[in-house]
FIVEXMI-857507 format. One record per residue (C-alpha): x negated, y negated, z negated; chain. Coordinates in nm, 2 decimals, always signed. Layout:
// FIVEXMI-857507
> x,y,z,chain
> X,Y,Z,A
...
//
This chain:
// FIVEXMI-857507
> x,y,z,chain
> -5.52,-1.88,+16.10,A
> -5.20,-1.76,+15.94,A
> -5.11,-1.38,+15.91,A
> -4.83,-1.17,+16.13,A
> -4.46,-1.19,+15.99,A
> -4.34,-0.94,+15.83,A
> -3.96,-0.79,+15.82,A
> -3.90,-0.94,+15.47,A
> -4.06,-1.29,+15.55,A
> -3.77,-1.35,+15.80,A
> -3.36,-1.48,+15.66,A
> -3.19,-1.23,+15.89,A
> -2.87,-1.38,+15.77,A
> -2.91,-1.68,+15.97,A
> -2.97,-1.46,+16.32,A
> -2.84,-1.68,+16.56,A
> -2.53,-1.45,+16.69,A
> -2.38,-1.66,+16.97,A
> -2.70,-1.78,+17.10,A
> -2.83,-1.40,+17.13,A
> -2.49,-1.28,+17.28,A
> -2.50,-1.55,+17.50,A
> -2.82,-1.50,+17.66,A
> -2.85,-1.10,+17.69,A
> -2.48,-0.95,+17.68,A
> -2.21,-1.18,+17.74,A
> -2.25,-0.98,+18.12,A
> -2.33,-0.68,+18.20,A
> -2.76,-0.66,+18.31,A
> -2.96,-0.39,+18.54,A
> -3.12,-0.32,+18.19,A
> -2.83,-0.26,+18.06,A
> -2.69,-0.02,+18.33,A
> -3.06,+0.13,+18.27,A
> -3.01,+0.18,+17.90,A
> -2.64,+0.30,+17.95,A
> -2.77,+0.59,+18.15,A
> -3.04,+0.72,+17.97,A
> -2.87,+0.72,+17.64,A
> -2.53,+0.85,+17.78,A
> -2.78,+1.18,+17.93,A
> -2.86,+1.27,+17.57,A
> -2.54,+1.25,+17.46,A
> -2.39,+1.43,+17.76,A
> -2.64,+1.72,+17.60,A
> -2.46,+1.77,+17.34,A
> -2.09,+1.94,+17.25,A
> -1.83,+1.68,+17.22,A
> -1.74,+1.60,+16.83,A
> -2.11,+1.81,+16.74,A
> -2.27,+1.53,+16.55,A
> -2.09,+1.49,+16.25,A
> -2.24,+1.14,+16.08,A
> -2.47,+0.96,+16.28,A
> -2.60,+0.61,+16.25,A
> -2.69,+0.32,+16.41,A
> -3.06,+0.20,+16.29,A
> -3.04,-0.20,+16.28,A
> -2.73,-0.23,+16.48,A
> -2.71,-0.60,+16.53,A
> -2.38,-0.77,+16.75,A
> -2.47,-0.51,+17.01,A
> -2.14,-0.31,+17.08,A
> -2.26,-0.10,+17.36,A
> -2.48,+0.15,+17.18,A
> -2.19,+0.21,+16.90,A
> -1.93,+0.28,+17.20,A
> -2.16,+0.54,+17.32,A
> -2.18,+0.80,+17.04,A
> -1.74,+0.83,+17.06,A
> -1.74,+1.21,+17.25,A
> -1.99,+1.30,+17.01,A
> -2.03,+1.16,+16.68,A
> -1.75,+1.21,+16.42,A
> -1.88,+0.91,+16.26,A
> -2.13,+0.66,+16.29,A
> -2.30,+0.42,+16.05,A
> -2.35,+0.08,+16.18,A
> -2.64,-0.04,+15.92,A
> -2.73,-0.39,+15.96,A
> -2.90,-0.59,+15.68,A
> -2.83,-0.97,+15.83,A
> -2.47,-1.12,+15.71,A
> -2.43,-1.25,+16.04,A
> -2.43,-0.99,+16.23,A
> -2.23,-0.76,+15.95,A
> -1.99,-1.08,+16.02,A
> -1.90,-1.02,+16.37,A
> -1.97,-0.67,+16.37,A
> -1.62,-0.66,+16.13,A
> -1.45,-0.88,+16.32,A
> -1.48,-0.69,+16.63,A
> -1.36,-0.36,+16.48,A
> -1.03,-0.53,+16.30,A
> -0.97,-0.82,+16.60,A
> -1.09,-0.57,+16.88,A
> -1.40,-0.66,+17.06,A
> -1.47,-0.96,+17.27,A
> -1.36,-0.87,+17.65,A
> -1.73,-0.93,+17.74,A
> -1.78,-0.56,+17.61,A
> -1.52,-0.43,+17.90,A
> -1.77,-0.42,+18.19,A
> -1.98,-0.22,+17.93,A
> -1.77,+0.01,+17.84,A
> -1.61,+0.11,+18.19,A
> -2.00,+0.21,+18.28,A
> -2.04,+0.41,+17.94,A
> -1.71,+0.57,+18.02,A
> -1.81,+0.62,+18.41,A
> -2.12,+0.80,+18.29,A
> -1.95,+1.02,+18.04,A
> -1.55,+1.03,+18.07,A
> -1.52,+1.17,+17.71,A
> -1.51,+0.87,+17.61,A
> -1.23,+0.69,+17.47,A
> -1.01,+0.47,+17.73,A
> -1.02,+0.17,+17.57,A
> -1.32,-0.05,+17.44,A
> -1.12,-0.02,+17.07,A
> -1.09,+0.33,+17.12,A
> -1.50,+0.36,+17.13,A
> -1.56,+0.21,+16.84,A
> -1.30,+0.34,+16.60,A
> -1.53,+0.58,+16.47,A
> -1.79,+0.31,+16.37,A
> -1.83,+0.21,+15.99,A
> -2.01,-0.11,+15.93,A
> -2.26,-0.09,+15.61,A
> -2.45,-0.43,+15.50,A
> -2.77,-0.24,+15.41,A
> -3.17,-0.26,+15.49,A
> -3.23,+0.01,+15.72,A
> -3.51,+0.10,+15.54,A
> -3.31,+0.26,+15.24,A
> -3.17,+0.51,+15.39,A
> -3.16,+0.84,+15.25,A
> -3.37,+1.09,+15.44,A
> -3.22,+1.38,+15.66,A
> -2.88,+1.22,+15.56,A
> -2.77,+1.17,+15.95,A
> -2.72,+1.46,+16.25,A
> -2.83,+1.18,+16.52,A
> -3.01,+0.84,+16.46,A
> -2.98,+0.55,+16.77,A
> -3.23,+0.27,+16.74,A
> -3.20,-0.06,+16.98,A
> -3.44,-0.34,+17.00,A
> -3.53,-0.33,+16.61,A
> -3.84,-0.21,+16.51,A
> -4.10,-0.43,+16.73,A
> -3.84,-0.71,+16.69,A
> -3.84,-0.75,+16.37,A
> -4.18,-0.82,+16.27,A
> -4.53,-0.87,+16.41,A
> -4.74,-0.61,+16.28,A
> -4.80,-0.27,+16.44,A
> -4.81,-0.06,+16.06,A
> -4.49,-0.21,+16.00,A
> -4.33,-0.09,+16.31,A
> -4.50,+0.23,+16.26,A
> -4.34,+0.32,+15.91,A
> -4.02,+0.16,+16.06,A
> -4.00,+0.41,+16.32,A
> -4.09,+0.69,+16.10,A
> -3.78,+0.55,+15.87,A
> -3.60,+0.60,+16.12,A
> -3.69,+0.94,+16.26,A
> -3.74,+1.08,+15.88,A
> -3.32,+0.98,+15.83,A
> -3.22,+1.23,+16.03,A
> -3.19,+1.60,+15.97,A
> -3.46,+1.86,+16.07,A
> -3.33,+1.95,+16.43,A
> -3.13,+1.62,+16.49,A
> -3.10,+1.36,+16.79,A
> -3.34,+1.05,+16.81,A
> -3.25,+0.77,+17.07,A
> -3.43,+0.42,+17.10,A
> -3.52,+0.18,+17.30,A
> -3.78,-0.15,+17.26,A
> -3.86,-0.40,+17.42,A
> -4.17,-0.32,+17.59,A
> -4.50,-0.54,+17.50,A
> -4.24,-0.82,+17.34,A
> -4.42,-1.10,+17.14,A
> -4.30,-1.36,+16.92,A
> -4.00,-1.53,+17.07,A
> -3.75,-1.82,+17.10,A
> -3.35,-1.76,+17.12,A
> -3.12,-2.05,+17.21,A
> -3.51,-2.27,+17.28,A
> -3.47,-2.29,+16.90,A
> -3.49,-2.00,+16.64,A
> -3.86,-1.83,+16.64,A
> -3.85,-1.47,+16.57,A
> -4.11,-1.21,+16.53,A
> -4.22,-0.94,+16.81,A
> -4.49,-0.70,+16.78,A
> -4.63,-0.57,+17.14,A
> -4.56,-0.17,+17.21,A
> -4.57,+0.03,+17.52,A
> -4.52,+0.33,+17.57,A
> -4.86,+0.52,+17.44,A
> -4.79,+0.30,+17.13,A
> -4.40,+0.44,+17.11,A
> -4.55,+0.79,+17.19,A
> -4.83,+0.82,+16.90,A
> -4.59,+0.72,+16.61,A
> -4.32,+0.99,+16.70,A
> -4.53,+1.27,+16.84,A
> -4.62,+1.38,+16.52,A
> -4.23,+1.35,+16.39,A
> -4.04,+1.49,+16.67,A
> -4.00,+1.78,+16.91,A
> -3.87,+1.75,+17.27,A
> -4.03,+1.40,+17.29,A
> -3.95,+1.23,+17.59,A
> -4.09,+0.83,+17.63,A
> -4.03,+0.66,+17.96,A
> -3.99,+0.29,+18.06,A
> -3.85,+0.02,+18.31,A
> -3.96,-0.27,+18.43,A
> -3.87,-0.63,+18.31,A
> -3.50,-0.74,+18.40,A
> -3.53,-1.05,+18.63,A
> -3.19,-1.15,+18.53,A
> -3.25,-1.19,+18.19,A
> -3.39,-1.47,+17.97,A
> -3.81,-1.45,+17.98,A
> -3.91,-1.39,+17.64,A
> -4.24,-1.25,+17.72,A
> -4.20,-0.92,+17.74,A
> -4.29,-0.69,+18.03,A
> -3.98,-0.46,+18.07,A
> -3.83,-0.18,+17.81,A
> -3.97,+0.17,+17.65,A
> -3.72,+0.44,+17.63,A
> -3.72,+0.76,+17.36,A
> -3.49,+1.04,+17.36,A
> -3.65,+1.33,+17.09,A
> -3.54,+1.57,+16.81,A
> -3.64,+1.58,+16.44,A
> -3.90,+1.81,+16.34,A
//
């Protein structure tokens, strides 16, 4: 019987882009709306302009978490290791993002008007850096934001541990720590095609790796989104927590 996948067994460059936009945000899910307002509540804790570098852990095509920092972050880091991504993540911030990302933006803005007015105007404080997540330079960043990377990128539970503690240890003693996972996600198709790793978590799973890393450590969860494609998973895990 053949072993779990690991992060570096998989050619992130060839991440199917349109196929993944396609299926989870070319409209705007309850999950979504879900995710939108818990992250936007941590950031609504903090002064406007306070954070000054933050980054985006394994940002992927996903606009919505990079629009969200804008009142608070000075700066933010998108670090993404697949040339895909990296690919349309630059084209969005020089072409302005796909209108798709509208509906997603007018909730972020609705849930905290310090935002910028326009989609554009969210992300011009994002930088794009083609890099492995997993070199980043501890204590480096004031806030760290983490979406659907560590259990989705391999299939073994160490791995996502010491990827989560990457990505706590990255930020600052004192810092901001928001993620989210896919809740108990296994291996999984995109486009009926492309096989990718998952590695199951819940939320005592998500709890035990950053208990012992964080302060303030809040874990909750929702339950699976009807509207979206089934890939096996039983809803989302969400973490909001600060650095010890």
């Amino acid at each position: 019987m053949p072993g779990p996948t690991f992060n570096d067994d998989v050619d992130w460059d060839g991440w199917p882009v349109d196929a993944y936009l396609a299926e989870n945000y070319r409209e705007l899910h309850p999950s979504d709306a879900a995710v939108l307002a818990h992250h936007s509540a941590c950031y609504l804790s903090l002064p406007a302009g306070a954070v000054q570098r933050a980054v985006e852990f394994g940002a992927g095509p996903n606009l919505y978490p990079l629009m969200l920092g804008a009142a608070v972050c000075r700066r933010v880091d998108a670090v993404e290791a697949g040339a895909a991504n990296v690919a349309y993540l630059r084209r969005q911030l020089t072409q302005g993002p796909d209108p798709s990302w509208g509906p997603f933006h007018a909730l972020a803005r609705k849930l905290d008007p310090r935002l910028p007015a326009s989609p554009a105007g969210a992300l011009a404080h994002v930088r794009v850096v083609h890099g492995d997540v997993r070199a980043l330079v501890p204590g480096r960043y004031g806030l760290a934001s983490m979406n659907f990377v560590a259990e989705g990128v391999t299939e073994d539970l160490d791995e996502f541990g010491a990827l989560c503690t990457c990505f706590a240890r990255c930020v600052a003693p004192g810092g901001r720590l928001i993620a989210a996972f896919m809740e108990n996600m296994p291996t999984y198709r995109i486009g009926g095609t492309t096989v990718w790793p998952g590695c199951p978590v819940d939320v005592p799973a998500v709890r035990s790796v950053f208990a012992p890393l964080t302060r303030e450590l809040t874990v909750t969860r929702i339950d699976a989104d009807p509207t979206l494609p089934d890939y096996g998973d039983s809803g989302m895990v969400l973490l909001s927590a600060v650095t010890r």
